[in-house]
Structures are given as C-alpha cells and as structure tokens.
ROBA-362716 format. One line per 10 residues: for each residue z, y, x of N, C-alpha, C. Coordinates in nm, 3 decimals, always signed. Atoms other than C-alpha are relative to their C-alpha. Layout:
residues N
Z:Y:X:Z:Y:X:Z:Y:X  ...
end
This chain:
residues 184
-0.005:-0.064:+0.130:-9.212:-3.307:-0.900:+0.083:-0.087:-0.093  -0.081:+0.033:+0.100:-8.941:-3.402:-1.179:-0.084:-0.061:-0.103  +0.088:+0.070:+0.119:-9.091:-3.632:-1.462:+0.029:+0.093:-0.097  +0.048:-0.125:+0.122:-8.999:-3.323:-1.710:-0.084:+0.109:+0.047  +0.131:-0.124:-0.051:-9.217:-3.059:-1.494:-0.105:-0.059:-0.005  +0.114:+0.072:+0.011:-9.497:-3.339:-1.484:+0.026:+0.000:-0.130  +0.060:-0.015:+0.210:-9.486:-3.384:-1.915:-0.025:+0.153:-0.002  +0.043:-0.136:+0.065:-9.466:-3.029:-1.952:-0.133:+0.053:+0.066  +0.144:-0.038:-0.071:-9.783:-3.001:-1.702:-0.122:-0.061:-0.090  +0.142:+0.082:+0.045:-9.978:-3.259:-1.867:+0.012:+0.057:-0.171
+0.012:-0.048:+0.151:-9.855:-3.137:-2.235:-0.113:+0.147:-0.014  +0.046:-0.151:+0.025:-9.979:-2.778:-2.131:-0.148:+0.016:+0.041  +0.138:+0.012:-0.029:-10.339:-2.908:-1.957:-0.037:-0.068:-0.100  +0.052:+0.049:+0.102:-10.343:-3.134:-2.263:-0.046:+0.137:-0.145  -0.004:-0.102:+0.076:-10.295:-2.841:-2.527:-0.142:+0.089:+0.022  +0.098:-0.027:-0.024:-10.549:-2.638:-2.334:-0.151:-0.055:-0.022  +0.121:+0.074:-0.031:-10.811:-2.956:-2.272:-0.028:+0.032:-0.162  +0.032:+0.037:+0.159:-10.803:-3.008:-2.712:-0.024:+0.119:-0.017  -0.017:-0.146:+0.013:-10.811:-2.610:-2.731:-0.174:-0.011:+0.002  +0.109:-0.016:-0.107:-11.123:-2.620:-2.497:-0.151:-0.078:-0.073
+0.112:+0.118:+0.086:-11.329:-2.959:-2.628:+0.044:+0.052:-0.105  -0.004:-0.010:+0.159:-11.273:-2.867:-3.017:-0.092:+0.108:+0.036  +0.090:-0.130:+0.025:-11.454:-2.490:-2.944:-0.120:-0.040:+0.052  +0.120:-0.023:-0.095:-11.677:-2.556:-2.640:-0.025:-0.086:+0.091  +0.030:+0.098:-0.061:-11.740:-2.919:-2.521:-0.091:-0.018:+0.129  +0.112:+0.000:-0.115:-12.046:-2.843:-2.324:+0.082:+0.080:+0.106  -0.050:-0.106:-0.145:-11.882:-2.557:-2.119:+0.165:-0.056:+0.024  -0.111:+0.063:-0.029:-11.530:-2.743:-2.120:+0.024:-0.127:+0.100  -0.011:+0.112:-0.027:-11.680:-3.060:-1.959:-0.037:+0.060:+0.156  +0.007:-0.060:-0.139:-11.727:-2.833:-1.634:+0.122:+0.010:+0.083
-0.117:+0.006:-0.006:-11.369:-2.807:-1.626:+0.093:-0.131:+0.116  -0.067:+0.105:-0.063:-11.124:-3.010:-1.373:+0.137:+0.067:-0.014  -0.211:-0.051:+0.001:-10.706:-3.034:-1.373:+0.041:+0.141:+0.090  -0.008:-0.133:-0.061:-10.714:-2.753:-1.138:-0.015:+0.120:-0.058  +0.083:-0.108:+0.114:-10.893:-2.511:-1.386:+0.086:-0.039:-0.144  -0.163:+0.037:+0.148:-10.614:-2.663:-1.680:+0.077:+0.101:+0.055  -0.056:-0.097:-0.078:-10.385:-2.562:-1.429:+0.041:+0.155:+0.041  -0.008:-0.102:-0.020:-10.428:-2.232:-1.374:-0.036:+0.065:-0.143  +0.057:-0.014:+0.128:-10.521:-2.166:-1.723:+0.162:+0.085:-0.057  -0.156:-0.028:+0.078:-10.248:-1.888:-1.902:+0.067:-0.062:-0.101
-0.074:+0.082:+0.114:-9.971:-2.055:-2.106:-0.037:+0.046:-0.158  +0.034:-0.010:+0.128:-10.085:-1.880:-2.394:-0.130:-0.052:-0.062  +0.105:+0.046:+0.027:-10.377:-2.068:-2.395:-0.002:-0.129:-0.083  +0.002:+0.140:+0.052:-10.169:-2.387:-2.473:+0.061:+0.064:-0.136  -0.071:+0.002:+0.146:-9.988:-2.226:-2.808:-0.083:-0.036:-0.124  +0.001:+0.049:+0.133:-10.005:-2.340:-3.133:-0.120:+0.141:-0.035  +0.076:-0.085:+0.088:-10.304:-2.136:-3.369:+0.069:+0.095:-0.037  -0.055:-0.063:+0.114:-10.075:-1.992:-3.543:+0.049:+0.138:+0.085  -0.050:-0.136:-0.082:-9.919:-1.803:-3.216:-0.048:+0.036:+0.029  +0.117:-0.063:-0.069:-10.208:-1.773:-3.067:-0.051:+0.169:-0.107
+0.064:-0.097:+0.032:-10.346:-1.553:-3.343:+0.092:+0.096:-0.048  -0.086:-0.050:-0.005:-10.041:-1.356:-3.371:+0.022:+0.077:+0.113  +0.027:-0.085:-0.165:-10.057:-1.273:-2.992:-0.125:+0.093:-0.031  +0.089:-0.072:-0.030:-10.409:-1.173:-3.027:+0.003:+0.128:-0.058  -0.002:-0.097:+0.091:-10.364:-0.967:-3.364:+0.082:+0.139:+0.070  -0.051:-0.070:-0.093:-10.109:-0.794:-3.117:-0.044:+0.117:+0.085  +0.084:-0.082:-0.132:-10.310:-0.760:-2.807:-0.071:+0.112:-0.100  +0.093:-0.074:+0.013:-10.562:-0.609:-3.056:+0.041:+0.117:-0.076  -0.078:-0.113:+0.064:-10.331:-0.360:-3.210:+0.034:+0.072:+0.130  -0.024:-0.074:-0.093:-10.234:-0.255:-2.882:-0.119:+0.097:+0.060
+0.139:-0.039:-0.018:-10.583:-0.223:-2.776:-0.030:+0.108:-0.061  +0.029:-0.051:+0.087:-10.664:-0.007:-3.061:+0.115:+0.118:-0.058  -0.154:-0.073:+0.024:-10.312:+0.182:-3.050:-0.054:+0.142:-0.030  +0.075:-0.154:-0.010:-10.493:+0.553:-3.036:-0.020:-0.029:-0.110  +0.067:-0.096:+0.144:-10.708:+0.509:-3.365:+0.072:-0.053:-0.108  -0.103:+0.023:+0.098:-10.420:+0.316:-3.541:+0.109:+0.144:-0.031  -0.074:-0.118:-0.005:-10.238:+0.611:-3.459:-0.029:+0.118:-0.076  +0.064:-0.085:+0.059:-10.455:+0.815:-3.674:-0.028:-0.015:-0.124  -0.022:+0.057:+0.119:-10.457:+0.618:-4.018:+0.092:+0.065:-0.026  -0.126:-0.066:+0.109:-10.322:+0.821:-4.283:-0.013:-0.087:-0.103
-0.024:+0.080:+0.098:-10.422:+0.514:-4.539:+0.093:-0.120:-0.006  -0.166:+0.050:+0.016:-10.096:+0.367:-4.631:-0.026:-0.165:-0.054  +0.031:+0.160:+0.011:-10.299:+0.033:-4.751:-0.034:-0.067:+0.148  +0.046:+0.054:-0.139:-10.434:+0.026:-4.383:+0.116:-0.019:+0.105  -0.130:-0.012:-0.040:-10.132:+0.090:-4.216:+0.087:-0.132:-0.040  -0.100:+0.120:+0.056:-9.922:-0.165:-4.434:-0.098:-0.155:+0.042  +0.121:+0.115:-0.031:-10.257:-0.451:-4.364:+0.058:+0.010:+0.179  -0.048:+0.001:-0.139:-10.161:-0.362:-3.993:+0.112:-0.038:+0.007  -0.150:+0.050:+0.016:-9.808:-0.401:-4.049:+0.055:-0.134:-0.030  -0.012:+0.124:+0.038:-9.823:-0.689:-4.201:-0.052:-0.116:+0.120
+0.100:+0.105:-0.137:-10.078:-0.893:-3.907:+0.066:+0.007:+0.111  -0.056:+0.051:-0.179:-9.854:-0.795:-3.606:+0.171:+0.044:-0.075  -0.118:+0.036:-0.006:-9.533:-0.737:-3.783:+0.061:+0.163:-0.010  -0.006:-0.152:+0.011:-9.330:-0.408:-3.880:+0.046:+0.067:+0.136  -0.133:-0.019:-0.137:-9.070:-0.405:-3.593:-0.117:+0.049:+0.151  +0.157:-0.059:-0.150:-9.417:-0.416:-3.307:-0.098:+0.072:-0.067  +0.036:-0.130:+0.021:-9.570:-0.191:-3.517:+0.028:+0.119:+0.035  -0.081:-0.098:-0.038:-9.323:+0.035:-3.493:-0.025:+0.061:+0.135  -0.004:+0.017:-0.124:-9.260:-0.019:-3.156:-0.158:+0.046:+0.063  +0.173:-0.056:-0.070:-9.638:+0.021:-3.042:+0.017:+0.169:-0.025
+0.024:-0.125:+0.031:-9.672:+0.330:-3.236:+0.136:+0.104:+0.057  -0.129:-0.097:-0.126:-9.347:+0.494:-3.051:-0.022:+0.009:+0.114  -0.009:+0.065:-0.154:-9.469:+0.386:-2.726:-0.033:+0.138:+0.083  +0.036:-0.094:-0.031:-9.440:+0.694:-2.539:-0.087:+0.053:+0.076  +0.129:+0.038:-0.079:-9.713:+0.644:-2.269:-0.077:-0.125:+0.030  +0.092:+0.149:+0.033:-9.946:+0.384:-2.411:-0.072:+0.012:+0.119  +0.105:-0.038:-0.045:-10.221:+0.307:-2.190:-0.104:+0.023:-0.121  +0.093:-0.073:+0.090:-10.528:+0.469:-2.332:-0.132:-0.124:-0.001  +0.132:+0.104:+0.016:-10.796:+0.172:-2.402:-0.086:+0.040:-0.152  +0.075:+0.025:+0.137:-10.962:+0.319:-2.735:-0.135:-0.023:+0.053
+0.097:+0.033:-0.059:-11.289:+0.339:-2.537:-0.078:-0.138:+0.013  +0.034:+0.127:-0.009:-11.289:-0.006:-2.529:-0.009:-0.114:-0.127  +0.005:+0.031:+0.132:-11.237:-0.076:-2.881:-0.164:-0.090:-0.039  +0.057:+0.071:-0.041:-11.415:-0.392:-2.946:-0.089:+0.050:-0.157  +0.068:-0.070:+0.134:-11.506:-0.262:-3.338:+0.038:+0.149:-0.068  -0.016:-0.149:+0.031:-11.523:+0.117:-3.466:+0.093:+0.006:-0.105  -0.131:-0.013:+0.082:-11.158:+0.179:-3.665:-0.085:+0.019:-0.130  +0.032:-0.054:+0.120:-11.398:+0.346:-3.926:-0.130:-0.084:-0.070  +0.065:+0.094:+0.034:-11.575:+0.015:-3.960:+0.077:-0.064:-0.162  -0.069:+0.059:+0.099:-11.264:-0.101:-4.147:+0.005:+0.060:-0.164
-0.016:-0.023:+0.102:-11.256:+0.128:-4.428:-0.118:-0.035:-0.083  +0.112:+0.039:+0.075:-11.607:+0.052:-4.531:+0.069:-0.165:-0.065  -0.038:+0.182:+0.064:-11.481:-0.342:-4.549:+0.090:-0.011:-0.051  -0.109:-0.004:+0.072:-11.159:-0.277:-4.681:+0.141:-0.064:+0.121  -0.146:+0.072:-0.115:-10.789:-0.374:-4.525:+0.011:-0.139:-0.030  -0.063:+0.137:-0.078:-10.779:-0.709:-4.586:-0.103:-0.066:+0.124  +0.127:+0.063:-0.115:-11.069:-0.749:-4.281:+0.110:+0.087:+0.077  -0.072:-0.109:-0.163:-10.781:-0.536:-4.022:+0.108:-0.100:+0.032  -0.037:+0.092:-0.077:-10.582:-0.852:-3.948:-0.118:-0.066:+0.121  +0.086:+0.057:-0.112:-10.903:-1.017:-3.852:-0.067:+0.072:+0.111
+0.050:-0.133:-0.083:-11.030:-0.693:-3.702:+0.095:-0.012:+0.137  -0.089:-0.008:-0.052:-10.726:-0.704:-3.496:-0.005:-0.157:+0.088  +0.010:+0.179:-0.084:-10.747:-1.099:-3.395:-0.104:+0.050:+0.062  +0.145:-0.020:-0.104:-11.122:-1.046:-3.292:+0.036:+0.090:+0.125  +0.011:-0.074:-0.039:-11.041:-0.781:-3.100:+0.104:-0.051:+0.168  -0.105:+0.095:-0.060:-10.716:-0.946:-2.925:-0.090:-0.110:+0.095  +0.029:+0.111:-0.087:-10.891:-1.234:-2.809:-0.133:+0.017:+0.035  +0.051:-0.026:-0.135:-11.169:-1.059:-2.664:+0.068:+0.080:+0.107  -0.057:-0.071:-0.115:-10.944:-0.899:-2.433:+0.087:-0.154:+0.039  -0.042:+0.140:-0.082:-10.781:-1.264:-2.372:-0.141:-0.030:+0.049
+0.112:+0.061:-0.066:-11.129:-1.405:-2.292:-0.054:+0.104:+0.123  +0.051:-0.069:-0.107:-11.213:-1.072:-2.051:+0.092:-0.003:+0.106  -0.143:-0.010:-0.040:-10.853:-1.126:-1.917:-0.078:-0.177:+0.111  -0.006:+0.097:-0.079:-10.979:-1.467:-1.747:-0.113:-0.002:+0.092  +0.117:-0.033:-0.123:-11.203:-1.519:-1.449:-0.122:-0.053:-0.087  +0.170:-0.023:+0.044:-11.601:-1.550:-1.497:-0.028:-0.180:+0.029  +0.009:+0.180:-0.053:-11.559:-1.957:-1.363:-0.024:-0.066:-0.111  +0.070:+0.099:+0.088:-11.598:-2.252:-1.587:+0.114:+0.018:-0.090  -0.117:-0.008:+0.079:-11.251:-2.200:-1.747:-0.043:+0.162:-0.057  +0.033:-0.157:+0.065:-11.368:-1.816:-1.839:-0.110:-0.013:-0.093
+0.130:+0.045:+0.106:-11.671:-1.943:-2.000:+0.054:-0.086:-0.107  -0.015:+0.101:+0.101:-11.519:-2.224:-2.196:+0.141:+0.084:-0.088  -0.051:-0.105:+0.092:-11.230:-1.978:-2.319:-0.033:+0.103:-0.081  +0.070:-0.097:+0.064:-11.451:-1.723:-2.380:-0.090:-0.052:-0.143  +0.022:+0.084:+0.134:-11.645:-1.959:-2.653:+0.102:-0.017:-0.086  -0.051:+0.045:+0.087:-11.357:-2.103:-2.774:+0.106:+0.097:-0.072  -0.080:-0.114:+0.076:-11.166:-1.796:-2.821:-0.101:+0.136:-0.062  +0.075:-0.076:+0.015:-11.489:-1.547:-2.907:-0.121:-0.056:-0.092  +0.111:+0.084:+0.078:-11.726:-1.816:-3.044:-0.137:+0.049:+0.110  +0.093:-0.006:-0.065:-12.047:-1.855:-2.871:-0.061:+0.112:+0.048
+0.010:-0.149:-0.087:-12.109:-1.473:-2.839:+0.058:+0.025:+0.095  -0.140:-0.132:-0.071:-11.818:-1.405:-2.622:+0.040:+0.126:+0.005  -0.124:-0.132:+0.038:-11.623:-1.121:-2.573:-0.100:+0.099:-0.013  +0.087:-0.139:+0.011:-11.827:-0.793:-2.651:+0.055:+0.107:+0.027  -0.127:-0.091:-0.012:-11.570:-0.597:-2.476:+0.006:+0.027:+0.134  +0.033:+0.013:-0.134:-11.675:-0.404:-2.154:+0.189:+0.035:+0.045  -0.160:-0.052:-0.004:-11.284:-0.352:-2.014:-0.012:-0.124:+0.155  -0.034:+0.055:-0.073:-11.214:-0.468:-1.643:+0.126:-0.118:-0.011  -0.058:+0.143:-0.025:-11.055:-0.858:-1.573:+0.134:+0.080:-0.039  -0.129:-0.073:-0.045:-10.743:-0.646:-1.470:+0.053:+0.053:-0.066
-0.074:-0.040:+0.104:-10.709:-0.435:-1.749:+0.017:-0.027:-0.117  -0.067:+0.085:+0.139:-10.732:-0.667:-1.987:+0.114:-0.084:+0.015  -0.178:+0.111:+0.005:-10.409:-0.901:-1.827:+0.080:+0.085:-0.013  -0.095:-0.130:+0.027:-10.253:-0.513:-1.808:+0.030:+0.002:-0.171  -0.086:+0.017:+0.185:-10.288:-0.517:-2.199:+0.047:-0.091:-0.052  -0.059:+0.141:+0.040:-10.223:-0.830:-2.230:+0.217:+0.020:-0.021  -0.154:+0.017:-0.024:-9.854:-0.794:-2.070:+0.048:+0.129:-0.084  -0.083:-0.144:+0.077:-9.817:-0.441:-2.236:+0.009:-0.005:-0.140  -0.033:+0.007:+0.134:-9.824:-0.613:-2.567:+0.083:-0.090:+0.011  -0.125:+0.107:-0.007:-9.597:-0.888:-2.459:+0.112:+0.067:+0.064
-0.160:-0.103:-0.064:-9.349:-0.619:-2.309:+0.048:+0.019:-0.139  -0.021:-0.058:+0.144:-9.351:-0.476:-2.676:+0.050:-0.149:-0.096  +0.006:+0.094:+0.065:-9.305:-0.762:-2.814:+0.145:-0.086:+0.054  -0.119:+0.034:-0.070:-9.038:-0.898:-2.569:+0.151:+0.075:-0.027  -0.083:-0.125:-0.006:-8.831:-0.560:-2.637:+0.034:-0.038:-0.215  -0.015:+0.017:+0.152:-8.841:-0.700:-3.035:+0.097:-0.158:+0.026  -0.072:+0.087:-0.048:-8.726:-1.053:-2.932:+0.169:+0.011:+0.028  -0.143:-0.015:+0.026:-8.377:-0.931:-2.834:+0.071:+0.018:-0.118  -0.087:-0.024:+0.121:-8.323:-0.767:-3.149:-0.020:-0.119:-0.134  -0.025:+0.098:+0.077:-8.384:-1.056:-3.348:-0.139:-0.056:-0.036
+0.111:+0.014:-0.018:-8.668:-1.260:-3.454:-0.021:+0.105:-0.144  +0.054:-0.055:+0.081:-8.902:-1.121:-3.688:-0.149:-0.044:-0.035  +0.090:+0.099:+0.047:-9.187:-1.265:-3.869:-0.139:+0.101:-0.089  +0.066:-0.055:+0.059:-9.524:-1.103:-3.935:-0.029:+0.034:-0.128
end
C-alpha cells in the first residue's frame, strides 16, 4: 500500500473513530479497524456535509408529500436546506422511487411547528435512513446513536433500500455537480 492510500485510510478511520467516540463511546468501544474500514465515506465528512447529505437523503425520502406543498414558505424552507438546483431536480425526477410510507415524521406534522423545523425535519429523517442503511453489527449500533441519538432510527425501510436512497439522492445531486457548484 502507497503511504498516501495508508494517510487517507487512517484520516478516514480517524474521522469516523472521533465521529463515533464524541456520540456513542460505549457502543463505539466494540468497534475494531476492520469495522472503520468498511464504514461509508460519508461517515468521515465534515458536519456541515454530513447534514447537507442527510437534509437530502431526507428530501428524497419524503419526495411524494413534498410534492404536494402548495405553502410557498414550506417549499422555499425546503429549498433553502437541500438547495434550489436538487430541489428542482428531485421534484422533476420522473420515476422517483416511492418511499413516502416510510416517512420517518408525518409532512402535516410540519405545519403545526412551522417551516423553520423542515430543514431539521429533513436532517432527522436523512440520517435515519443513513443509520438503517448500515448493518445491525457494532458499527450499525454505534452509527445509529451517533447519527439518531440514543433512540435510533425510527424508520422501518429495508438495509437495501435505504443504500438505494441513499445513492438516488447522490445521483441527483451528482447530476447538479456538473453544472456548477451550488450552495444550499
């Protein structure tokens, strides 16, 4: 192995390990380099991307009853958390998959609380479909805390079709990337 594929290994099991111990020490200390290892790269990003991905995933997730907002404050609160351009883009998507079923909070939760709770609506939602997205092992448990908080995910949705939404918001998202960046 090249001494830059070894830093970028240990940067990206390091990123993870501080990720891991800061949320969920007890269930993190189960953990070995193998279980870093296999751990998705988006696990090592920065906060900032992280909750940008999730706000994503959870717009995707939720693509059906976004699709149905006629309030132009809710809409623009959405727009704003994942960005106009993957807004857009989502809401064009001509054969979404269909996950409202799985909707981790009821769309018509938000209007009671108002739009500025539909970013976080949208994060929460996101990163329980990252935490259902990883196996049930010691690394699924200690993500699931540190990305869900000690409840974990409340989000029945098969392993499988949560890495499916996963990538079908990073396709959308990839398909924005060419045309330039763009900034939530």
């Amino acid at each position: 192995m090249s001494a830059r594929l070894g830093l970028e290994r240990h940067r990206h099991r390091g990123a993870i390990a501080r990720r891991l111990l800061d949320a969920a020490p007890d269930a993190a200390a189960a953990l070995d380099w193998d279980a870093l290892d296999r751990a998705p790269a988006w696990l090592a990003v920065p906060d900032t991307e992280l909750a940008l991905e999730q706000r994503r995933i959870g717009a995707t997730l939720n693509a059906a009853a976004i699709r149905l907002w006629i309030d132009r404050r809710k809409l623009a609160a959405a727009r704003t958390a994942v960005g106009d351009a993957f807004l857009r883009a989502l809401l064009a998507d001509p054969a979404p998959p269909d996950f409202a079923r799985h909707s981790l909070i009821d769309s018509s939760v938000i209007a009671a609380e108002g739009c500025s709770d539909i970013a976080e609506w949208l994060r929460q939602a996101g990163a329980a479909v990252q935490a259902v997205a990883l196996s049930d092992g010691p690394l699924g448990k200690a993500a699931g805390i540190a990305l869900c908080g000690r409840a974990g995910a409340a989000l029945q949705l098969p392993a499988e079709a949560a890495r499916g939404l996963i990538e079908h918001a990073r396709r959308i998202g990839a398909t924005l990337a060419t045309a330039g960046p763009e900034t939530p």
